[in-house]
C-alpha positions in Angstrom: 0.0 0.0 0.0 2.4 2.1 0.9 4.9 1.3 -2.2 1.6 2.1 -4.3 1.1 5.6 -2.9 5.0 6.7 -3.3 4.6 5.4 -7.0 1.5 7.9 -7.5 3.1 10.8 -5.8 6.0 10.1 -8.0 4.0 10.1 -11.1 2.1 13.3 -10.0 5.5 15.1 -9.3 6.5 14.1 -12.7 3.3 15.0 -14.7 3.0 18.2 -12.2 6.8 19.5 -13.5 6.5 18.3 -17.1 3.1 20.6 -17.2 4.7 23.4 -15.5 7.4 23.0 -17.8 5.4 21.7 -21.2 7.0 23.9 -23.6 10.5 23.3 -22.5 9.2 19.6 -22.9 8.0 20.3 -26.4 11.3 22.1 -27.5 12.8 18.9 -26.1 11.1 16.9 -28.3 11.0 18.3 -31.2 15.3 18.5 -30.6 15.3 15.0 -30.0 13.4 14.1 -33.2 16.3 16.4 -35.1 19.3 15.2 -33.0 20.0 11.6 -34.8 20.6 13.7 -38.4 22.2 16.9 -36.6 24.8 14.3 -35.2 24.5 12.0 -38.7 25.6 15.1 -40.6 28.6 16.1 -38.2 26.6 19.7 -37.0 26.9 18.5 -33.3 27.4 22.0 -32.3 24.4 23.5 -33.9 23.0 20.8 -31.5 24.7 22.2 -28.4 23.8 25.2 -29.5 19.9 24.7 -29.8 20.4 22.7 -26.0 21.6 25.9 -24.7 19.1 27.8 -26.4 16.1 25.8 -25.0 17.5 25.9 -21.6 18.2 29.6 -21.8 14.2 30.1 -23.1 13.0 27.9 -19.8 13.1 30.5 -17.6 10.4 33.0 -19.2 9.2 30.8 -21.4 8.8 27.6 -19.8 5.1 27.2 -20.2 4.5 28.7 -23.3 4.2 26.1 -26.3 4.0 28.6 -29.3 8.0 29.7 -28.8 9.4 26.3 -30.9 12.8 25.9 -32.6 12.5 24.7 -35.5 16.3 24.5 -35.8 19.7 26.6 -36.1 21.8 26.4 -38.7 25.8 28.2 -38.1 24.6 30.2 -35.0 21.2 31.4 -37.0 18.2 30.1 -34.5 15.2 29.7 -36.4 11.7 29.9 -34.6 8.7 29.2 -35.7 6.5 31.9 -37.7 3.4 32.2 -35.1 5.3 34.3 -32.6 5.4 37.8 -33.3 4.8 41.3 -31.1 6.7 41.0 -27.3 7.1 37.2 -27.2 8.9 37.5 -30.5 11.2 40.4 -29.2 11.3 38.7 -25.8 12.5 35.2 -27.4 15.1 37.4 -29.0 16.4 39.1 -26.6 16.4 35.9 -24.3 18.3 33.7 -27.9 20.9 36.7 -28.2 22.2 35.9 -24.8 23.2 32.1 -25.4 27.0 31.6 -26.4 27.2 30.8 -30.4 23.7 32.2 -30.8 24.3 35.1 -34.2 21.0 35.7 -35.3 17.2 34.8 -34.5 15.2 34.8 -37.2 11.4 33.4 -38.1 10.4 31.5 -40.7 9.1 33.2 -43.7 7.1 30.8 -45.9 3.5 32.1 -45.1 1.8 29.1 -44.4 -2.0 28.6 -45.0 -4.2 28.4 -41.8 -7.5 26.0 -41.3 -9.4 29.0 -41.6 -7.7 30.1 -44.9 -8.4 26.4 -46.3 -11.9 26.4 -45.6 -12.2 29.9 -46.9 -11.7 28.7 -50.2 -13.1 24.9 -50.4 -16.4 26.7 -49.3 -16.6 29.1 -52.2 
């Protein structure tokens, strides 16, 4: 009984930090998915780089899912084009502070929305 009970507070500290945490968890993620190729094409220090840069963006951002990496390329940390206004310029100024960060840029390929896609099947 006792065993039982440590193994749920266990599992509720867990799930209680990962949601407190759940974009840092998501950046995480999405790094792990892009590690095995980063490392595959010898750019393990664009990896580094994007570690630091995820643990540098935990502190204001740790809860906020719409800051993502969507990689870095030679110092140039690219984040995904739904951020704009004071998180954008906060994400900035937070990136420009990691060591081999040059640049922080969005992405720039306007990408249709569900509402734009329904716009135009419906007329």
């Amino acid at each position: 009984m006792i065993r039982r009970l440590i193994r749920q507070a266990g599992l509720f500290t867990v799930a209680s930090f990962a949601w407190k945490h759940r974009g840092t968890v998501m950046r995480g993620v999405d790094l792990a998915r892009r590690a095995p190729q980063l490392v595959q094409d010898g750019r393990t220090s664009d990896l580094t780089t994007e570690a630091r840069a995820i643990v540098a963006l935990d502190g204001p951002f740790g809860d906020e899912t719409a800051v993502r990496i969507t990689g870095v390329d030679d110092g140039a940390v690219m984040l995904r084009d739904n951020l704009a206004g004071p998180s954008l310029e906060a994400a900035r100024g937070t990136l420009q502070a990691v060591p081999n960060v040059l640049d922080v840029r969005t992405e720039g390929a306007a990408r249709p929305t569900v509402d734009d896609a329904l716009s135009t099947t419906g007329s």
